[in-house]
TIMI-876695 format. One record per residue (C-alpha): residue number from 1; x, y, z. Coordinates in pm, whole numbers, plus 50000, padded with zeros to 5 digits. Example, Ala and Ser with C-alpha at 12.3 -4.5 7.8 and 13.67 -1.06 7.14 Angstrom:
2
atom i 1 | c1 51230 | c2 49550 | c3 50780 .
atom i 2 | c1 51367 | c2 49894 | c3 50714 .
***
This chain:
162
atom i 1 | c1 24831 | c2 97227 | c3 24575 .
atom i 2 | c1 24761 | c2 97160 | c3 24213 .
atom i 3 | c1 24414 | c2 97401 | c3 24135 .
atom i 4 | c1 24439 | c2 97338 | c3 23737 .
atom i 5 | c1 24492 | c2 96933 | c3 23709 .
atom i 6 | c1 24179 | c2 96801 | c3 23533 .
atom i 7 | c1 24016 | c2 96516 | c3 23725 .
atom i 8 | c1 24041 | c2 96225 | c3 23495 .
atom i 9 | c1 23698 | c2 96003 | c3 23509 .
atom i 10 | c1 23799 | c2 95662 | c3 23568 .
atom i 11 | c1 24114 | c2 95501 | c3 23701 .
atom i 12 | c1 24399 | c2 95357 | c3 23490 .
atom i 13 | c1 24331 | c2 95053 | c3 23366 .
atom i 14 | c1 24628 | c2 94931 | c3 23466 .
atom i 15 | c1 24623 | c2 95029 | c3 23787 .
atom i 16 | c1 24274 | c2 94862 | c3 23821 .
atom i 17 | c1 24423 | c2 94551 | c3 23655 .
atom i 18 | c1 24694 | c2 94512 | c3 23920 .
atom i 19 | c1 24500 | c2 94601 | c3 24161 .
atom i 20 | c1 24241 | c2 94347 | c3 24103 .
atom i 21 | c1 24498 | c2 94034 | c3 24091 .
atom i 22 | c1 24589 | c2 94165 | c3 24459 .
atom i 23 | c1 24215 | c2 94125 | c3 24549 .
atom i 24 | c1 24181 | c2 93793 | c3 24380 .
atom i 25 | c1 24442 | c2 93604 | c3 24513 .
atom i 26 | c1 24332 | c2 93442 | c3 24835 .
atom i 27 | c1 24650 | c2 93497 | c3 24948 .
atom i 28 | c1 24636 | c2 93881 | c3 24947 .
atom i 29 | c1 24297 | c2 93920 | c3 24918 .
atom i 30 | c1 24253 | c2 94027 | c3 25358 .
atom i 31 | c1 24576 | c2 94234 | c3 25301 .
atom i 32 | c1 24471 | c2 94602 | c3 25301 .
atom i 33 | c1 24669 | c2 94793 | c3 24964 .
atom i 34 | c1 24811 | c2 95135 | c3 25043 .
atom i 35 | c1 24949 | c2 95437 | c3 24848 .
atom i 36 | c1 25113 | c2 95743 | c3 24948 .
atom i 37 | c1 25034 | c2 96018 | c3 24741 .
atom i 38 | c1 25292 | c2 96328 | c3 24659 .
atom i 39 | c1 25070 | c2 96624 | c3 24708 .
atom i 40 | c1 25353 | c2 96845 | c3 24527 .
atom i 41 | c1 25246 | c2 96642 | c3 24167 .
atom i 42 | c1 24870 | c2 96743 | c3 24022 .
atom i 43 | c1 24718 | c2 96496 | c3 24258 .
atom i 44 | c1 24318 | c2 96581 | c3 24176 .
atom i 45 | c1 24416 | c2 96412 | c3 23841 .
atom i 46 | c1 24464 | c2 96060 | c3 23988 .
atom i 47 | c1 24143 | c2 96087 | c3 24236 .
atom i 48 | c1 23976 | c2 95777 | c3 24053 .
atom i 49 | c1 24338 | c2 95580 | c3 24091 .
atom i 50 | c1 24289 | c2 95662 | c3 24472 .
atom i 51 | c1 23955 | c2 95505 | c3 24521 .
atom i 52 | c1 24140 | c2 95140 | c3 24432 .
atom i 53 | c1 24299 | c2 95120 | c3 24718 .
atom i 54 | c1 24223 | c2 95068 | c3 25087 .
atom i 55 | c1 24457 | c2 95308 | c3 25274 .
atom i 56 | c1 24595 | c2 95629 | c3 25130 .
atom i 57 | c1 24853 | c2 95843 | c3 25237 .
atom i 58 | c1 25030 | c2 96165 | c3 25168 .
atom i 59 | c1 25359 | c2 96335 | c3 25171 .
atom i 60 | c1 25491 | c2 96671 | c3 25177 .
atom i 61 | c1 25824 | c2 96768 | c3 25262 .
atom i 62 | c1 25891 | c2 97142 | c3 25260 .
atom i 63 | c1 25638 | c2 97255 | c3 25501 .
atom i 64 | c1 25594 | c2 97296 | c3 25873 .
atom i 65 | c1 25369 | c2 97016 | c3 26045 .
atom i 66 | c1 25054 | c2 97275 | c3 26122 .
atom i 67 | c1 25081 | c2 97336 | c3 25668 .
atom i 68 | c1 25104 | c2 96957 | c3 25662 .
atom i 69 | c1 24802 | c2 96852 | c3 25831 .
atom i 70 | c1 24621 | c2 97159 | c3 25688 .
atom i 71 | c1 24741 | c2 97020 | c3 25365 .
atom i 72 | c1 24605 | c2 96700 | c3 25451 .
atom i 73 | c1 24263 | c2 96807 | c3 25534 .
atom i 74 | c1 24260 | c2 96944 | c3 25222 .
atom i 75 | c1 24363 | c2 96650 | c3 25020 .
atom i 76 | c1 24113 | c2 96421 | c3 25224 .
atom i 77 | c1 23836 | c2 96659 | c3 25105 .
atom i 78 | c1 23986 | c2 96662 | c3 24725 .
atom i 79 | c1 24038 | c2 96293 | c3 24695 .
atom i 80 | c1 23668 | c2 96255 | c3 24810 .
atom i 81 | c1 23741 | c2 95914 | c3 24939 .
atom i 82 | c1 23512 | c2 95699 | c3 25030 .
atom i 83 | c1 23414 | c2 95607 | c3 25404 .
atom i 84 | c1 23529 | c2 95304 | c3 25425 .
atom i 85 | c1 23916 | c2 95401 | c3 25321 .
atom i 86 | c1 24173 | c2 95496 | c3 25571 .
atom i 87 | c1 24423 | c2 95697 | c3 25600 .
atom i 88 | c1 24839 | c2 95682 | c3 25674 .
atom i 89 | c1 24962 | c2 96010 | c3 25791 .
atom i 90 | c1 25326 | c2 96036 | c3 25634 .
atom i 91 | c1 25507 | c2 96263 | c3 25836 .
atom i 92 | c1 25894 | c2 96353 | c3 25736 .
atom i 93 | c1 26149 | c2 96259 | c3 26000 .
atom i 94 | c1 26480 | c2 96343 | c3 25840 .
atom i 95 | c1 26709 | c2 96656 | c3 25705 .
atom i 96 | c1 26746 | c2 96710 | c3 25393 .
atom i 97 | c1 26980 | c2 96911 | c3 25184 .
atom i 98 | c1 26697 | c2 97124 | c3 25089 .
atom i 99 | c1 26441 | c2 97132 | c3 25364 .
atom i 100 | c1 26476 | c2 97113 | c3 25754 .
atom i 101 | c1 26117 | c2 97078 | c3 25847 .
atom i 102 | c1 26083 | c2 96764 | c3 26030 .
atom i 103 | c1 25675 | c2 96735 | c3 26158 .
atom i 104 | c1 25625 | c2 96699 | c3 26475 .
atom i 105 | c1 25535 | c2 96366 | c3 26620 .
atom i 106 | c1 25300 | c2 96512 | c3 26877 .
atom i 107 | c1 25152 | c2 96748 | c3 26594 .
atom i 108 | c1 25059 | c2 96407 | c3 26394 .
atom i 109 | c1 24953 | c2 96231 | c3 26668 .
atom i 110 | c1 24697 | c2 96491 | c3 26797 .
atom i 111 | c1 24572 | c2 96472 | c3 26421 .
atom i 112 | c1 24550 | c2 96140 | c3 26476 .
atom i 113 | c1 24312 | c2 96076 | c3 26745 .
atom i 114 | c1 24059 | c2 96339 | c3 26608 .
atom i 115 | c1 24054 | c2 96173 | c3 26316 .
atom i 116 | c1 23880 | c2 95845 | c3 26292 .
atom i 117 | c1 23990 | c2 95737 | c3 25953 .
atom i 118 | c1 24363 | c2 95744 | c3 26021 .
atom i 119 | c1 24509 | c2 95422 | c3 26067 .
atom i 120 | c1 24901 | c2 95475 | c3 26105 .
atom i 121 | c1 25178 | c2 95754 | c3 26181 .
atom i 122 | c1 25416 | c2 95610 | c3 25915 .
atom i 123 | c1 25757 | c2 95798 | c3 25923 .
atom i 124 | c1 25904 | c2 95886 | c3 25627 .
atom i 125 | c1 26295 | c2 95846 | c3 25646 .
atom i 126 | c1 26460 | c2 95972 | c3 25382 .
atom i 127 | c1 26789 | c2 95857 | c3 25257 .
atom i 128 | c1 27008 | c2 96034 | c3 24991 .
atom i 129 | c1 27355 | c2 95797 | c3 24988 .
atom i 130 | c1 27389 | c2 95974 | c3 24609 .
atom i 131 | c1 27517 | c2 96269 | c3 24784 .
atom i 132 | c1 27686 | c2 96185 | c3 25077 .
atom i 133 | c1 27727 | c2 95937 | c3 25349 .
atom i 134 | c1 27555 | c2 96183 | c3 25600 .
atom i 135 | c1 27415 | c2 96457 | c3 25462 .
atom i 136 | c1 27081 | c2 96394 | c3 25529 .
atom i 137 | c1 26999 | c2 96311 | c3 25909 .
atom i 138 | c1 26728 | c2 96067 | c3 25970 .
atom i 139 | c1 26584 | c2 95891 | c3 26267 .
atom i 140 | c1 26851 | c2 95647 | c3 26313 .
atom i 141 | c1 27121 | c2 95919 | c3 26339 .
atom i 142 | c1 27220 | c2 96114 | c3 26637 .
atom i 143 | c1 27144 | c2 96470 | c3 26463 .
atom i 144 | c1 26793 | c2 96375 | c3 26507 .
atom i 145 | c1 26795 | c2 96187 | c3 26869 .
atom i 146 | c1 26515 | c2 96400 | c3 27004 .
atom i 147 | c1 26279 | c2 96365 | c3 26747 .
atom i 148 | c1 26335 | c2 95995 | c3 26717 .
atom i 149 | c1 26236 | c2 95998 | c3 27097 .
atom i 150 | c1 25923 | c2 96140 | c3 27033 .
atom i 151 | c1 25781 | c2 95916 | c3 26760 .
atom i 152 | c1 25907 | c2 95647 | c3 27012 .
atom i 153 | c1 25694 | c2 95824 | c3 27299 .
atom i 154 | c1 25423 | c2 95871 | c3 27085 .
atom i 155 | c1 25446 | c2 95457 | c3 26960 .
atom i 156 | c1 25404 | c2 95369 | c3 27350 .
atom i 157 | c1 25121 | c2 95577 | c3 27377 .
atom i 158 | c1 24911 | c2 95425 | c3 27094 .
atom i 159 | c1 25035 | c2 95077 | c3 27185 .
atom i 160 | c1 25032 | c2 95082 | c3 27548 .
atom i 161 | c1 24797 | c2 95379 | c3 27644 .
atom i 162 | c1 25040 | c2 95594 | c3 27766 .
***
């Protein structure tokens, strides 16, 4: 985690533009807008950024799931969002050529239910074709059958209650 990133005062004004046609546009205007947030970069920096948008989420990849959602407990307190945002847990679901630390879908969904402001358990599968066909193992791919059946457990537990 980023200790030295200065917290800038107000959000990009870009940012805020685009973000404000989204809201504008009856269209989109009911659609919630999400980011993910990569808590590797200097995060604190873009706190104001965060506050534009309705659910917020964050990634990181080369921990275990207990440093994850400690992590993420952390970041929640550092973004100091506001109570009427929610957030996306992004767990990792894939090998990669440099980390094999999948989180645990039971870990995230434990999280999850003590948490009143999370939303969704969104998966993050990662894909590298630049390297290789199969190098990296995600959901979809046999190397990773068990954990795909656990995120599929977990799914029929939050949708059916079981």
């Amino acid at each position: 985690l980023d200790e030295s990133a200065p917290i800038i005062p107000k959000p990009n004004t870009i940012l805020k533009n685009a973000v404000d046609i989204v809201r504008n546009n009856p269209i989109t205007a009911r659609v919630p807008i999400a980011t993910i947030i990569a808590i590797e970069g200097p995060y604190r920096a873009i706190r104001q950024g965060t506050s534009l948008f309705d659910w917020v989420g964050m990634d990181s990849y080369n921990v275990d799931s207990a440093t994850y959602i400690n992590q993420f407990i952390r970041f929640k307190s550092d973004m100091n969002l506001k109570s009427t945002q929610k957030i996306m847990l992004i767990p990792l679901c894939s090998t990669l050529t440099w980390s094999n630390q999948q989180h645990s879908a039971e870990a995230m969904y434990n999280y999850a239910v003590s948490d009143s402001s999370v939303v969704a358990i969104i998966p993050f599968i990662w894909r590298n074709p630049g390297i290789g066909a199969d190098v990296v193992a995600s959901l979809r791919e046999p190397a990773l059958a068990g954990l795909r059946a656990e995120y599929e457990a977990v799914g029929r537990r939050v949708k059916y209650g079981y």
